[in-house]
C-alpha positions in Angstrom: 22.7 -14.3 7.6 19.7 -16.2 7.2 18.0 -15.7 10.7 19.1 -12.2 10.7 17.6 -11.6 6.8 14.2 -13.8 8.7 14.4 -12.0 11.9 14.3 -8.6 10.3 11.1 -10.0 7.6 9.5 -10.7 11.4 9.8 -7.2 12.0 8.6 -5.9 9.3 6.0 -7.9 9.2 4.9 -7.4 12.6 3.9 -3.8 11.0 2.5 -5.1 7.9 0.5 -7.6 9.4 -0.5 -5.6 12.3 -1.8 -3.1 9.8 -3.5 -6.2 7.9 -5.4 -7.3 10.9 -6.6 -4.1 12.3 -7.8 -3.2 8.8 -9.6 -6.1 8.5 -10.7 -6.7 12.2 -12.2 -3.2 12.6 -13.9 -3.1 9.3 -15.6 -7.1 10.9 -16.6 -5.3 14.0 -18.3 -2.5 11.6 -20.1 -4.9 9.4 -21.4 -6.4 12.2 -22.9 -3.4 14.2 -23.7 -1.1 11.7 -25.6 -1.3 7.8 -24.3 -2.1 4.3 -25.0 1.8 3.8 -22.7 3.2 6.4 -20.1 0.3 5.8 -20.1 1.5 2.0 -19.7 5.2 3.0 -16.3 4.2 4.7 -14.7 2.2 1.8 -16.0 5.7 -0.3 -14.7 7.6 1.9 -11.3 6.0 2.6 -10.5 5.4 -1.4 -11.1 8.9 -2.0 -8.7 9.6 0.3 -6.6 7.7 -0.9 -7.1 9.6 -4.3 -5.6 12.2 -2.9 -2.7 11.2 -0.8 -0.6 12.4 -3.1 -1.4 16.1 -1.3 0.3 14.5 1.8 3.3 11.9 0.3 4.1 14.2 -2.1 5.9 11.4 -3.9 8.6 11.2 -1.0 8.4 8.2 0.4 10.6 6.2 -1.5 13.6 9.1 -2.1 13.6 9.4 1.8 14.1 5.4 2.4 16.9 6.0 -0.5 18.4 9.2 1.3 17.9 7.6 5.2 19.7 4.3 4.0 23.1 6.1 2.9 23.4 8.3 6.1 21.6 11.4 4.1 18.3 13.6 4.1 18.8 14.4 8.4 17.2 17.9 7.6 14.6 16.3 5.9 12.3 15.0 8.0 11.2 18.0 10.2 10.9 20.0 6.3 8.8 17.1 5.3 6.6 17.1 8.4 5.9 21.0 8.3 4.9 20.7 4.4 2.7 17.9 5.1 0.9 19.9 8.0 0.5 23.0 6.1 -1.3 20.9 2.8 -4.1 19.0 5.4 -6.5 21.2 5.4 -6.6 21.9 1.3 -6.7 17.7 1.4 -10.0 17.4 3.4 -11.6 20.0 1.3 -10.6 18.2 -1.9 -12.1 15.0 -0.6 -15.3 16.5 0.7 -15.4 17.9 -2.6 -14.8 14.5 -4.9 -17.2 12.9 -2.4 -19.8 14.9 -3.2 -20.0 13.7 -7.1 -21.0 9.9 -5.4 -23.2 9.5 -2.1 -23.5 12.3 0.3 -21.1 12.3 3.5 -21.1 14.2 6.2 -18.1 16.6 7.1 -17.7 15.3 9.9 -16.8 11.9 8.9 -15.2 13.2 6.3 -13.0 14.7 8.5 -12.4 12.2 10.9 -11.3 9.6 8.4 -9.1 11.9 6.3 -7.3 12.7 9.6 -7.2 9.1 10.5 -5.7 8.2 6.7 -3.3 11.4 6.7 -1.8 10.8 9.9 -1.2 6.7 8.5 0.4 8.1 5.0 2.5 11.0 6.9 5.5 8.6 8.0 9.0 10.3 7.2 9.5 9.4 10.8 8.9 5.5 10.6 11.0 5.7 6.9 14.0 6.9 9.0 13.7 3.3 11.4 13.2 1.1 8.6 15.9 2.8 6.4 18.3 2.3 9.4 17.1 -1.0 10.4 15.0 -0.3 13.6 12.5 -2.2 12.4 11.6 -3.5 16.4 10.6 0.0 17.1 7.9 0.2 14.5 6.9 -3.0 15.3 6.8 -1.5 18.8 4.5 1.2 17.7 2.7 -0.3 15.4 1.2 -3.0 17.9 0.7 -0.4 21.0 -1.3 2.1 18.8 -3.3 -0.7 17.1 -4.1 -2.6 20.1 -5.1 1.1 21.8 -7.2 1.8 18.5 -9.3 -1.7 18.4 -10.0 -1.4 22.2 -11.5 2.3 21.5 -13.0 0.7 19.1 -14.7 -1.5 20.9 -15.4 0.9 23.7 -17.4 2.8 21.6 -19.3 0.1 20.0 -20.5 -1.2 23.1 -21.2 1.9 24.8 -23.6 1.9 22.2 -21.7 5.1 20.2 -23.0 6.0 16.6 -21.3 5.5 13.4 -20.1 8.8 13.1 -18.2 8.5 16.6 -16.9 5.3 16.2 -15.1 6.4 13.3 -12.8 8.0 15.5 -10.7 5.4 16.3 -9.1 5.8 13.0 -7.3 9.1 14.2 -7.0 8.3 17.4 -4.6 4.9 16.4 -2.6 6.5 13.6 -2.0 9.7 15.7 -0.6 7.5 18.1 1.4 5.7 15.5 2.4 8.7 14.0 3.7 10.9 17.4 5.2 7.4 18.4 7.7 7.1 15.7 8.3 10.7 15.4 10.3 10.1 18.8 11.8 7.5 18.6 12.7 9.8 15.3 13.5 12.7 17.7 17.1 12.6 16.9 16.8 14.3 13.6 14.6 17.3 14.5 17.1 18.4 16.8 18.7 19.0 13.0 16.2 21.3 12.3 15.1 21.8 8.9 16.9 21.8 5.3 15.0 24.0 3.5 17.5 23.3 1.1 17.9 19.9 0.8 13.7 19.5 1.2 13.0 20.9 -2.0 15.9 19.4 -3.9 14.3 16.5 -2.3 11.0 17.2 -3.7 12.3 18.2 -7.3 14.0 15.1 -7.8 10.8 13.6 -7.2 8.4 15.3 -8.9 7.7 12.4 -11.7 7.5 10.0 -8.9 4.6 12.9 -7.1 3.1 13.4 -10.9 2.7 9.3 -11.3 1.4 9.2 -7.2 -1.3 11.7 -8.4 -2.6 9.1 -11.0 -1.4 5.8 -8.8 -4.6 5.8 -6.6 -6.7 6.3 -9.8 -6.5 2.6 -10.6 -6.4 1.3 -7.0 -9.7 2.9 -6.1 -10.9 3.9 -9.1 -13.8 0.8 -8.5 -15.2 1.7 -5.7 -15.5 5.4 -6.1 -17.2 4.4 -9.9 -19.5 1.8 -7.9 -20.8 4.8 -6.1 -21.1 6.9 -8.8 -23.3 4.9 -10.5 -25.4 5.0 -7.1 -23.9 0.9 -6.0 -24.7 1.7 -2.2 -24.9 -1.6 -1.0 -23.0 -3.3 -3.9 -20.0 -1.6 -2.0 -21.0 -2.7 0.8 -20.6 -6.2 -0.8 -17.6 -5.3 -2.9 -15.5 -3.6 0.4 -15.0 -6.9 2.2 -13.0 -8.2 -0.8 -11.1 -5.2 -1.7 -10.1 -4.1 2.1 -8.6 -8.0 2.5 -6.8 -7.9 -1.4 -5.3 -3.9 -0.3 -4.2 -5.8 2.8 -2.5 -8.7 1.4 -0.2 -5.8 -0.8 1.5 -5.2 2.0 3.3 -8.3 1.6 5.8 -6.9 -0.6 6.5 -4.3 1.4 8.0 -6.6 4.1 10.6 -8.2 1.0 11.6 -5.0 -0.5 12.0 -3.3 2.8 13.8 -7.0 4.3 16.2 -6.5 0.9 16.1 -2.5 0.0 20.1 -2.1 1.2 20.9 -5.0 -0.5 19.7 -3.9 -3.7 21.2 -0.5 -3.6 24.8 -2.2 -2.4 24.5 -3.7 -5.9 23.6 -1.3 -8.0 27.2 0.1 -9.2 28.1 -3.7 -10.0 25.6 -3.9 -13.0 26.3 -8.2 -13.8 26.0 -8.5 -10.1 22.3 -6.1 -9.4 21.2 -8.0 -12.7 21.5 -11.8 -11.1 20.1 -10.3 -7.2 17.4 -9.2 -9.1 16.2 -12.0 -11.0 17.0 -14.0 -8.0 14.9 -11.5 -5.5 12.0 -11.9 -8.3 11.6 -15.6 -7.5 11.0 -14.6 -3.9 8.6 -12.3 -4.6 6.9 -14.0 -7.5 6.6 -17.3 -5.2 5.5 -15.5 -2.2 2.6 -14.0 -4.6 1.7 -17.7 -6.1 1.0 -18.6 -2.5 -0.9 -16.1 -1.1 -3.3 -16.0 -4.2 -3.5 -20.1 -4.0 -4.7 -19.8 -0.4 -6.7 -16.6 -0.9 -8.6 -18.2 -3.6 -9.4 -21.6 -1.9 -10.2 -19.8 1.3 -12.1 -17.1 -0.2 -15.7 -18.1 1.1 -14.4 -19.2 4.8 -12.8 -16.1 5.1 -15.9 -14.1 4.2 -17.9 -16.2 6.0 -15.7 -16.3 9.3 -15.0 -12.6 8.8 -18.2 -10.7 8.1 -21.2 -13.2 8.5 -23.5 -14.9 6.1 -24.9 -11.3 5.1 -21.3 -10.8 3.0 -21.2 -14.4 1.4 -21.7 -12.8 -2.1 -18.3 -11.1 -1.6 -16.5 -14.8 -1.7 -16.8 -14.7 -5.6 -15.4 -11.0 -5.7 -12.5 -12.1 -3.5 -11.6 -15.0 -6.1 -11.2 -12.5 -8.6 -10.0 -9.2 -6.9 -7.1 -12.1 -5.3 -5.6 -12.5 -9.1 -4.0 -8.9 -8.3 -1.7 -10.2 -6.0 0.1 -12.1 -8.9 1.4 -8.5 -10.2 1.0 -6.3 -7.3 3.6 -8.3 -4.8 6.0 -9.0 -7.3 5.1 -4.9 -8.1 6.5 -3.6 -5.0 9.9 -4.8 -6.3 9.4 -3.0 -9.9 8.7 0.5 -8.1 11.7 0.4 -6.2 13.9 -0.4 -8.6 12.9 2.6 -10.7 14.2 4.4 -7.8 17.5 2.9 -7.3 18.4 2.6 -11.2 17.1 6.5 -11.4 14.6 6.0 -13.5 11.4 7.6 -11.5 10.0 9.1 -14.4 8.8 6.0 -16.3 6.6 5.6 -13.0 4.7 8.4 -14.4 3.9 7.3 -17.9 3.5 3.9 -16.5 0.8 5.1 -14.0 -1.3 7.5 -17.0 -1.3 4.1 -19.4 -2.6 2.5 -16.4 -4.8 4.9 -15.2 -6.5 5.5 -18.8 -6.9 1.5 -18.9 -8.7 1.3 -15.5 -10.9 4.0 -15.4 -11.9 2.5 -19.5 -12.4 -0.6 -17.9 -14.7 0.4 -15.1 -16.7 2.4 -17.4 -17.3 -0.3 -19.4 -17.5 -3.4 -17.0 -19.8 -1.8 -14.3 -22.5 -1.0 -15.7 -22.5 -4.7 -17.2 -21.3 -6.6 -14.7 -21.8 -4.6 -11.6 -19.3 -5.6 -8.9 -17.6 -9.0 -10.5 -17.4 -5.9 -13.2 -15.0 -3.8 -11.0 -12.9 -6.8 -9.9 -11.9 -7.6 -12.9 -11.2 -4.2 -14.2 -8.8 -4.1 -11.1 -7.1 -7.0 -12.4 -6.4 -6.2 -15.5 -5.2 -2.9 -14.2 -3.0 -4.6 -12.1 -1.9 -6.6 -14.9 -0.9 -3.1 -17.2 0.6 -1.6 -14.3 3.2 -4.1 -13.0 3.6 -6.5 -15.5 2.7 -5.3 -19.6 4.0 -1.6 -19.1 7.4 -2.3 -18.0 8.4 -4.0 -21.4 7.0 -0.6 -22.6 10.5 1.5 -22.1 13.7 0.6 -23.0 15.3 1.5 -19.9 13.3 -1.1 -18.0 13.0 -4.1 -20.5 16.6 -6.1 -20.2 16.3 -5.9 -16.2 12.6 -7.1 -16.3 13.0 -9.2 -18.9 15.7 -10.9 -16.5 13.3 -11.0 -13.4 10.6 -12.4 -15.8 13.4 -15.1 -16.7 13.6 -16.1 -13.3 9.8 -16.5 -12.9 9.9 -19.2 -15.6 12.9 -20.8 -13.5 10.1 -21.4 -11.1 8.2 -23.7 -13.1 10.7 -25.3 -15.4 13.8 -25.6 -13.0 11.3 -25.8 -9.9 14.5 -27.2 -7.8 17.3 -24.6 -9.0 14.7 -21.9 -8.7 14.2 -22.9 -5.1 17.8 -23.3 -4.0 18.1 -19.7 -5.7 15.4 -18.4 -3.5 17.1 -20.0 -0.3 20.6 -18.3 -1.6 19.1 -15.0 -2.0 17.3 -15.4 1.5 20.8 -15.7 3.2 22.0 -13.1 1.0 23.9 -9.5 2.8 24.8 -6.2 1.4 28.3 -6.1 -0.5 
């Protein structure tokens, strides 16, 4: 079970990576061509609409992986799609209208990028594989569309294209994503739609929709109040950092979607879900140790390698913005089982505390520190969110107190922690 618990984390990776180093390879081929100025505009742009994805996800993603996974929710994902269509144009208004408190954009880019990011975060289709195990078709599609979208890319940039055109690779390569998995998908909309079990659907997550409102507050909060306070070319400085760090979360996507049936499979058996979990917490918590280690000795290569001598002051945002990966990988764990043990509604009080704390904390540390100010307001934001608020509710605390256990394990019983970690890694659904 090992090589088929390894072989399916190469799948999913082969997504989350893919995603990792188109991210970060088109935003190399942007610094390069074009200024700090129109660089900035794009990390503005792209974190404000991320502000508002919650217009699009609606809160869903996770109840449709729950749903998928137990053979549910077929009438779903054409209901989905159609509510998701219907709410794009009130999203690009909304961001052309938060954008226009910061730096002036243009419609047009404006447009172009929130089609690009609403076609990415509209996936109900590419839930359904994962949630049945197809992961080699999204790996499929995820490769094809981002190989198409870096050669446009390209193309444009050498045919000597402006900024403003060049930004439409971004819709042309999650378009393609998106149409892509929608037929492999295809199955289900011959279904048609449950109206029905849509909204019962959406009810049950409205808390999870409330907190996804307030979620993007403290993930983007810093560079929307970097150009509020008119930090044009800081962002410029500050993107590099954040657009590897947002990457790198990704990571514990690939373990929680690797181990999402074998979680649930547990879940009646409470003695049983509490050991998985505290064992599944060492993986994650020793993936996360790793990646910030290497991050953080690497951090001025990477800049340098990545985006030129022009970006070296972004190395010393990198080491701290890289400290968030110590909460938000282990994180990805946390939100799903809130999920699983029903207890969505905590993710909304858990995201206001959070949110209050980050946008406190940017207020404060910007206009003193500048950029190093807003990375480390993202880390302690990143601390409240996955780590200090969950001891906050009872209905969380003896589970996380248990995962928290094994994290210990890691440094005191470094060698039964490890052979725990190997044990869970050849672990299948009961």
């Amino acid at each position: 079970m090992l090589s088929f618990n390894l072989r399916k984390s190469f799948l999913y990776s082969v997504d989350v990576f893919s995603a990792v180093l188109f991210g970060i390879g088109t935003l190399v081929i942007l610094a390069r061509y074009f200024s700090k100025v129109e660089v900035a505009h794009l990390a503005t742009t792209q974190s404000a609409c991320a502000l508002l994805a919650f217009l699009i996800t609606l809160g869903l993603d996770q109840f449709l992986a729950r749903e998928f996974s137990k053979g549910k929710g077929k009438g779903c994902l054409l209901g989905v799609l159609i509510i998701q269509s219907i709410l794009f144009f009130p999203y690009v208004g909304l961001v052309y209208f938060v954008l226009q408190f910061g730096e002036k954009i243009s419609l047009f880019n404006v447009l172009v990028v929130a089609c690009g990011f609403a076609f990415s975060i509209s996936n109900p289709a590419k839930i359904y594989l994962q949630a049945h195990n197809l992961a080699e078709k999204c790996a499929q599609a995820a490769i094809f569309s981002r190989l198409v979208g870096l050669f446009f890319l390209l193309f444009l940039v050498v045919s000597g294209a402006d900024y403003s055109l060049c930004l439409l690779y971004l819709p042309v390569q999650s378009a393609l994503f998106f149409f892509i998995n929608v037929y492999h998908a295809r199955e289900l909309i011959g279904d048609g739609v449950g109206v029905g079990e849509t909204f019962r659907l959406i009810r049950e997550a409205f808390p999870v929709l409330a907190a996804s409102v307030i979620y993007p507050v403290y993930m983007y909060a810093d560079n929307l109040i970097l150009s509020f306070f008119g930090a044009g070319e800081k962002i410029a400085i500050y993107a590099p950092a954040s657009k590897i760090v947002i990457q790198l979360f990704l990571i514990g996507q690939i373990v929680s979607l690797t181990f999402y049936k074998h979680l649930t499979s547990r879940v009646d058996f409470p003695e049983e879900f509490s050991r998985y979990c505290k064992a599944l917490g060492q993986v994650y918590f020793f993936i996360a140790i790793l990646t910030v280690f290497s991050v953080f000795l690497l951090s001025d290569v990477l800049i340098l390698f990545l985006f030129g001598s022009g970006f070296s002051d972004s190395s010393g945002v990198l080491r701290i913005l890289c400290l968030t990966l110590l909460f938000s990988i282990p994180g990805a764990l946390f939100s799903r089982l809130l999920i699983i043990t029903r207890n969505s509604k905590i993710e909304l009080y858990k995201s206001l505390i959070t949110a209050s704390v980050c946008v406190a904390a940017n207020l404060l540390f910007v206009p003193l520190f500048g950029i190093h100010g807003a990375a480390v307001a993202s880390v302690l934001s990143y601390f409240v969110a996955d780590f200090l608020s969950y001891f906050l509710f009872r209905e969380t605390r003896v589970l996380v107190v248990g995962v928290f256990c094994g994290y210990l394990d890691l440094f005191v019983s470094p060698v039964f922690a490890l052979r725990n970690i190997v044990s869970t890694l050849k672990s299948v659904p009961l």
